[in-house]
C-alpha positions as CSV (number, residue, x, y, z in Angstrom):
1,X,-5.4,-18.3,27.2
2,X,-2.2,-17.3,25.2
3,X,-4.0,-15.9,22.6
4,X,-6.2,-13.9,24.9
5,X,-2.8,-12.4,26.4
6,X,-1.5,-11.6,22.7
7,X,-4.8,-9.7,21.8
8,X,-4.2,-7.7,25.4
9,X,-0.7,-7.0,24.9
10,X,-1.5,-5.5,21.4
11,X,-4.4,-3.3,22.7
12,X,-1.7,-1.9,25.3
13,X,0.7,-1.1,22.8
14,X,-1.9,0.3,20.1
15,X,-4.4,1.9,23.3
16,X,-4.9,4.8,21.5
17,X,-6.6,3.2,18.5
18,X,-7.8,-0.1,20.0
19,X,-10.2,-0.1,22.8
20,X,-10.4,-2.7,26.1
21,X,-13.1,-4.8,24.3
22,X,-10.4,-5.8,21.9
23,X,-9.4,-9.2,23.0
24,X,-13.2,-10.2,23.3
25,X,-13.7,-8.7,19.7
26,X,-10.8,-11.4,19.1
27,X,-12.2,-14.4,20.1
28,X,-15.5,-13.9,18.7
29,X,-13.8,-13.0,15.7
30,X,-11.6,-16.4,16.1
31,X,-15.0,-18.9,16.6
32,X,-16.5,-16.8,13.8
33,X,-13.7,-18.0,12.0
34,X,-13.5,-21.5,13.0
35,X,-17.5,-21.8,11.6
36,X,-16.4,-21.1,8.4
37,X,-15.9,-24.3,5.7
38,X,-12.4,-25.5,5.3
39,X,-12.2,-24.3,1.9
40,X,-13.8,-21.3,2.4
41,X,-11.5,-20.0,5.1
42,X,-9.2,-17.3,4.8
43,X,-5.6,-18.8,5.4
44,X,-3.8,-15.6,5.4
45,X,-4.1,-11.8,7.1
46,X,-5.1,-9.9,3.8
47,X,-7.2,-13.0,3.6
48,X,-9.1,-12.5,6.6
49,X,-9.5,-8.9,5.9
50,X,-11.2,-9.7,2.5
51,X,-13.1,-12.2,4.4
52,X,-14.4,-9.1,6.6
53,X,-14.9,-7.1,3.3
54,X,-16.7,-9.4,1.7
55,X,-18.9,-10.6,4.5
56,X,-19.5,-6.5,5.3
57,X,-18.3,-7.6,8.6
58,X,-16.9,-3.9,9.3
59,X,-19.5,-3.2,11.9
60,X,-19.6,-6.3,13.7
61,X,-15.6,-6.7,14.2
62,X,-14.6,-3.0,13.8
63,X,-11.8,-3.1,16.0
64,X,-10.3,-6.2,14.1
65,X,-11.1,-4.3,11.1
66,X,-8.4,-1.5,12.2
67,X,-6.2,-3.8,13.7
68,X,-5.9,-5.6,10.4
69,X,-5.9,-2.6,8.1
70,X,-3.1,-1.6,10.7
71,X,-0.7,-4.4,10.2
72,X,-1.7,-4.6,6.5
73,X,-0.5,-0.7,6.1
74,X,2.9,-1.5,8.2
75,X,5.9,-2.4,6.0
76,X,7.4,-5.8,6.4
77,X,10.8,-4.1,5.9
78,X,12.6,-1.6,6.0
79,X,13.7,-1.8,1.9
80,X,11.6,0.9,0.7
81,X,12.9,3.6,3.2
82,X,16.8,2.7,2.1
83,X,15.5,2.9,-1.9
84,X,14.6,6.4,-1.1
85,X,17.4,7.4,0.5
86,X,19.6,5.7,-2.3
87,X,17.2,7.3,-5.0
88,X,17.7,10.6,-3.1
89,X,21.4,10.3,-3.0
90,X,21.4,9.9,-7.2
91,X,19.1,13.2,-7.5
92,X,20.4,15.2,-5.1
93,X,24.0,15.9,-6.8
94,X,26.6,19.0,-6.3
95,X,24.5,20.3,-9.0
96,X,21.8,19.9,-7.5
97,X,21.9,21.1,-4.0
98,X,20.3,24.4,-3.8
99,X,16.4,22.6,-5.2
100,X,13.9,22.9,-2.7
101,X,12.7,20.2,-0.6
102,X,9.4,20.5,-2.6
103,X,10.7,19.9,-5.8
104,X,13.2,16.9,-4.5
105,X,10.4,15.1,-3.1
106,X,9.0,15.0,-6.4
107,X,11.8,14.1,-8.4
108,X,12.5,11.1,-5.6
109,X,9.3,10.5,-6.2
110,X,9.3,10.0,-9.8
111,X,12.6,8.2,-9.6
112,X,11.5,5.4,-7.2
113,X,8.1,4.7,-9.1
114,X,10.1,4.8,-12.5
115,X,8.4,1.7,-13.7
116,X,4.9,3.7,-13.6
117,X,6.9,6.6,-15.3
118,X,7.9,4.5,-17.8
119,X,4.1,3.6,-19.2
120,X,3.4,7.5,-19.2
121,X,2.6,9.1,-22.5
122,X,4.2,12.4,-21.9
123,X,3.1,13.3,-25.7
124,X,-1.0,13.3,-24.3
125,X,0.0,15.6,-21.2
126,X,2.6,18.1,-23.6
127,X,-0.4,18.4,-26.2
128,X,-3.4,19.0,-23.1
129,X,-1.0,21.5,-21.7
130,X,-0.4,23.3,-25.1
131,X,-4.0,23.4,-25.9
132,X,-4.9,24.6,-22.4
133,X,-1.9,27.1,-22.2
134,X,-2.0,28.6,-26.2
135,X,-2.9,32.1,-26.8
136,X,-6.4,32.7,-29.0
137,X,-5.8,33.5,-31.9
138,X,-8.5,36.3,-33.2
């Protein structure tokens, strides 16, 4: 019965997006679960999820389909939120302070995801601009 309660108790807290049917969705979705080989089974959450995926189980456990895609999209920590605030306090100097938010969200942007920026051929993008931006020449 615990894990009926667990299922419940989530439902409550997430009523907007889960319906009553939940916990039953749960334990069908547990026995379904329980049928599947040893080897075959998925041992983690994302796992399960695949599983679901995979199986094109969407329609038959929808509910445990947003439920998981729910605590999948939830952040583990809280590490990602104090980057950006650090990030932000590095761009946004004295010299800085009169950019608008528009333009700092940006540069935060590009600051936290510097690894992608890195890998960016800014040559390609100065060239298409030119070519797109240069006056015709009669």
């Amino acid at each position: 019965m615990p894990f009926r309660h667990q299922s419940a108790v989530l439902q409550k807290y997430y009523s907007k997006d889960l319906p009553v049917s939940f916990s039953n969705e749960c334990i069908h979705f547990q026995s379904y679960l329980l049928t599947l080989p040893k080897d075959n089974a998925p041992k983690t959450i994302l796992g399960m999820f695949q599983k679901i995926i995979e199986s094109d189980l969407q329609d038959v456990f929808p509910c445990i389909s947003i439920s998981l895609r729910m605590f999948l999209c939830c952040p583990a920590s809280n590490c990602s939120a104090e980057r950006s605030f650090s990030a932000l306090k590095r761009i946004k100097t004295y010299l800085r302070s009169s950019t608008k938010d528009g333009r700092l969200n940006d540069l935060a942007i590009l600051n936290i995801e510097s690894d992608l920026t890195v890998n960016i051929n800014y040559d390609d993008i100065i060239n298409k601009f030119s070519e797109l931006k240069a006056r015709r020449k009669m």
